[in-house]
N, C-alpha and C positions, 0 to 999 in steps of 0.2 A: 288445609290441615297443617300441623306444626308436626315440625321434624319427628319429633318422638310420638305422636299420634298415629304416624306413618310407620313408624319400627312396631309399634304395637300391634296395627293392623296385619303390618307383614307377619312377626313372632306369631300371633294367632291365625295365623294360615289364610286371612278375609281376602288379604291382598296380596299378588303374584309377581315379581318384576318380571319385566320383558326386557328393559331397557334402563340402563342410569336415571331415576328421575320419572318411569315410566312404569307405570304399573296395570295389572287386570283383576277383576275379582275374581276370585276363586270360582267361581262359577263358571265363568265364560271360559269358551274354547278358544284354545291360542290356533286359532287359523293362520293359513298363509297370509289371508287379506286384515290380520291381525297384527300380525308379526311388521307386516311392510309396516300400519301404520303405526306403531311404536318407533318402528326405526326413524320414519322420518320426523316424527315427534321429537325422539329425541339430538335426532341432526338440524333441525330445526333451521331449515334451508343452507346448510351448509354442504349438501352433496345434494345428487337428484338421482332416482330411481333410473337404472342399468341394464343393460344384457338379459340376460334370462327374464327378469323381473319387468324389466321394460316390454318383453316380448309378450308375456302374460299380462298385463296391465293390456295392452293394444290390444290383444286377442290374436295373436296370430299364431297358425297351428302350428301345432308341434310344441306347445308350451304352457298347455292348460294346466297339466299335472305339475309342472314346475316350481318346488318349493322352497326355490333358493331366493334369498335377499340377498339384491346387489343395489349399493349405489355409487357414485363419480362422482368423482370432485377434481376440482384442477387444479393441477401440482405446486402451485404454489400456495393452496388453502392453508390453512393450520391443520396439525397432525388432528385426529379424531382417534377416541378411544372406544372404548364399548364391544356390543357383541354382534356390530352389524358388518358385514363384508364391503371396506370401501375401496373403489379402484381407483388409483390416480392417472390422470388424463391432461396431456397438454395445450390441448384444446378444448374448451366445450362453449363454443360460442352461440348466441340466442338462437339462431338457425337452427342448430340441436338440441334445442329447449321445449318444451311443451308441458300442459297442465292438463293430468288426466282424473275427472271422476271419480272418487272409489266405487265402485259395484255397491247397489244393492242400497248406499250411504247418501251419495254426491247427489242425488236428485229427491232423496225422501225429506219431508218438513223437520225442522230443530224441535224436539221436543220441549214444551216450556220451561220446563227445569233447568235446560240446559244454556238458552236462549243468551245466558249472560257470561257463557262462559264459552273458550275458544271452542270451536268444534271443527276437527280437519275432514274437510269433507273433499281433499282434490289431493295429491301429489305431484310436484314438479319431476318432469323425466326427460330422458332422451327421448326425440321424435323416433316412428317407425324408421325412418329416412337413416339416420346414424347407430339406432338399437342394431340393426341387421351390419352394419359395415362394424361396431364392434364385436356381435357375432362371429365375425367371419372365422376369423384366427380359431374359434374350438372346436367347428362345424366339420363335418366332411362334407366336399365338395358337391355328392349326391343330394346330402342334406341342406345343404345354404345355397344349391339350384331351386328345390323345393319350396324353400322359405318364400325366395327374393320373388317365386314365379305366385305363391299362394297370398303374396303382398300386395304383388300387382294386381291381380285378381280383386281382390279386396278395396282396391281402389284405397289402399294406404300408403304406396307412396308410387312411383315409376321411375322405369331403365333410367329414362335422361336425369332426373333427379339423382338416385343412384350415382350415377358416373359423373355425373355432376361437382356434389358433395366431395366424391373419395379423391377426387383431383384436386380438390382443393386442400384437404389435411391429410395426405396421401403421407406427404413431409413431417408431418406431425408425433411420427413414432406410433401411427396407429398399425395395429399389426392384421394380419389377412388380406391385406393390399395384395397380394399377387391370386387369393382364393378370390375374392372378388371381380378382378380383371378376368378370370378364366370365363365365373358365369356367367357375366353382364354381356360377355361375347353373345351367345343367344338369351339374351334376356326380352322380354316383351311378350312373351307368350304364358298360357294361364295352366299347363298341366305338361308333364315331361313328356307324354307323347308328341306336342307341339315343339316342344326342344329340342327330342332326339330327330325328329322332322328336321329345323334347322342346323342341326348337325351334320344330318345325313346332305343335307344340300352342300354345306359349305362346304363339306371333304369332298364333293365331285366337282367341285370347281364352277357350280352356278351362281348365279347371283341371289343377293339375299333378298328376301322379298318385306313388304310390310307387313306388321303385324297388328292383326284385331281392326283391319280395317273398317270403317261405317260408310255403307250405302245408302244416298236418302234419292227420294224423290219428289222433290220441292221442301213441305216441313215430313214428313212422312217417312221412317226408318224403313228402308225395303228390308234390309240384312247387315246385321253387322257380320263379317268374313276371318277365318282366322289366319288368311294368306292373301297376299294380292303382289304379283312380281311388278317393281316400277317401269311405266311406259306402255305396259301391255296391258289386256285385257281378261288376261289369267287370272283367276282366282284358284284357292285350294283351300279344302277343307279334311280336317282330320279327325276320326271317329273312335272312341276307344270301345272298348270291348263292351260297354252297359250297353253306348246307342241310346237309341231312341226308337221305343218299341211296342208304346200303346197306337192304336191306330189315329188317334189326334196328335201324336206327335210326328207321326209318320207324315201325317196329313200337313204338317205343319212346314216338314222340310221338303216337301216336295212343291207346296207352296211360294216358298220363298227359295229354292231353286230355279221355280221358273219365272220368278219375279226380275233374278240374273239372268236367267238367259236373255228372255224380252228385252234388260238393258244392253245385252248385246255383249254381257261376261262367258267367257270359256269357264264350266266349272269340274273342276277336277276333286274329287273325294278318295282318300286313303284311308284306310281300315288299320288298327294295329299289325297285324299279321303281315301287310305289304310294308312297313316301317321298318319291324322289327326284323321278319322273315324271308323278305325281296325287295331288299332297296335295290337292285337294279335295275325290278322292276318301276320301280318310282322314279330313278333317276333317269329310265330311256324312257318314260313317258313324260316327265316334265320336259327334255328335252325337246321331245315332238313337239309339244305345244309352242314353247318357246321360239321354237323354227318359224310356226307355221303364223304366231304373232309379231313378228318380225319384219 
């Protein structure tokens, strides 16, 4: 359409801008998943989808309702105008690159109509990996322990990557450098019961044990573990208040308890109540154990 076909559309209400150059019909709802793609429509690979937006694009909790557009770009790009939020960043090297899907878009057929015209079916973003280390700096620490632990989980990034990365543009002016160093201390576990666990170990002066270890026997997973102390044959497991409490699941950990013991694991179980409410009792009986695998 010619410029002034465009002002006409717009003056009669047909057409919406979103963006310099970027428009909706009047009809359609200016969603979140709306909004992003204008923005980078109209960025047009000049920044890449960031922080909050990144975190939502990945799926990781805590950021579904999240309606902010954010994108990066690297300080020495050209200036950007418009109505999109962009951060500048002194690094953003392909390691923190990634091409994410749109929801709902990136996987459905081009309608023929459209076949011959560009159609954005993906946006370039930060990986999970550096979305959470730009995080850091606006999180509270309760909250970006959560993230980093609900990531791991998720099998979107891990601890050693994590600390990996942030040592490497630690230099960089990126900020939450020291929120980050705090959590990745007990990082490696999948819910804060299993953190304030490692917590509560490291303030009494034990050694730290691995985390989410797997047990096989030949190809065959006996159990994967959410504690195993190195050198010993300790394990520990930690329980939060749900449990598991139909009788197949009962059935299930009693199962694969004595799958450990047969291998000849010591297996020790905490309940929230002893975490929260008697860590001394945890701490003088991991001690036992540890005495008596010694």
């Amino acid at each position: 359409m010619s410029d002034s076909q465009v002002r006409h559309l717009r003056n009669s209400g047909v057409l919406v801008s979103m963006a310099p150059g970027v428009f909706r019909g009047a009809g359609v709802p200016a969603t979140w998943l709306l909004r992003l793609a204008a923005s980078a429509l109209f960025l047009d690979g000049r920044a890449i989808v960031c922080q909050s937006s990144a975190a939502r694009l990945h799926e990781l909790p805590g950021f579904e309702r999240d309606e902010t557009v954010e994108f990066a770009r690297v300080i020495d790009s050209r200036r950007i105008g418009g109505r999109v939020t962009v951060h500048s960043a002194r690094r953003l090297d392909d390691v923190d690159r990634c091409t994410v899907p749109l929801p709902d878009w990136g996987t459905q057929p081009v309608p023929r109509e459209l076949r011959r015209a560009g159609v954005l079916r993906s946006v370039p973003a930060t990986t999970p990996t550096r979305t959470i280390i730009d995080l850091a700096h606006r999180l509270p620490v309760a909250r970006l322990a959560r993230l980093v632990d609900s990531a791991v989980s998720l099998r979107k990034t891990t601890p050693h990557l994590l600390a990996e990365r942030l040592d490497d543009i630690r230099d960089s002016g990126v900020s939450g450098v020291r929120r980050m160093d705090q959590v990745l201390i007990d990082a490696g576990v999948e819910s804060w019961l299993e953190r304030k666990f490692l917590e509560l170990i490291r303030e009494a002066g034990l050694p730290r044990p691995r985390c989410q270890v797997v047990f096989r026997e030949g190809t065959r997973v006996v159990a994967r573990v959410d504690f195993q102390f190195e050198g010993t044959r300790v394990v520990v497991e930690v329980s939060g208040r749900r449990g598991h409490v139909t009788d197949a699941e009962r059935r299930k950990d009693a199962r694969r308890r004595n799958d450990l013991q047969r291998a000849g694991m010591t297996v020790i179980e905490f309940v929230t109540s002893d975490i929260v409410d008697e860590p001394q009792y945890v701490v003088r009986t991991l001690r036992h154990a540890l005495r008596l695998a010694s």
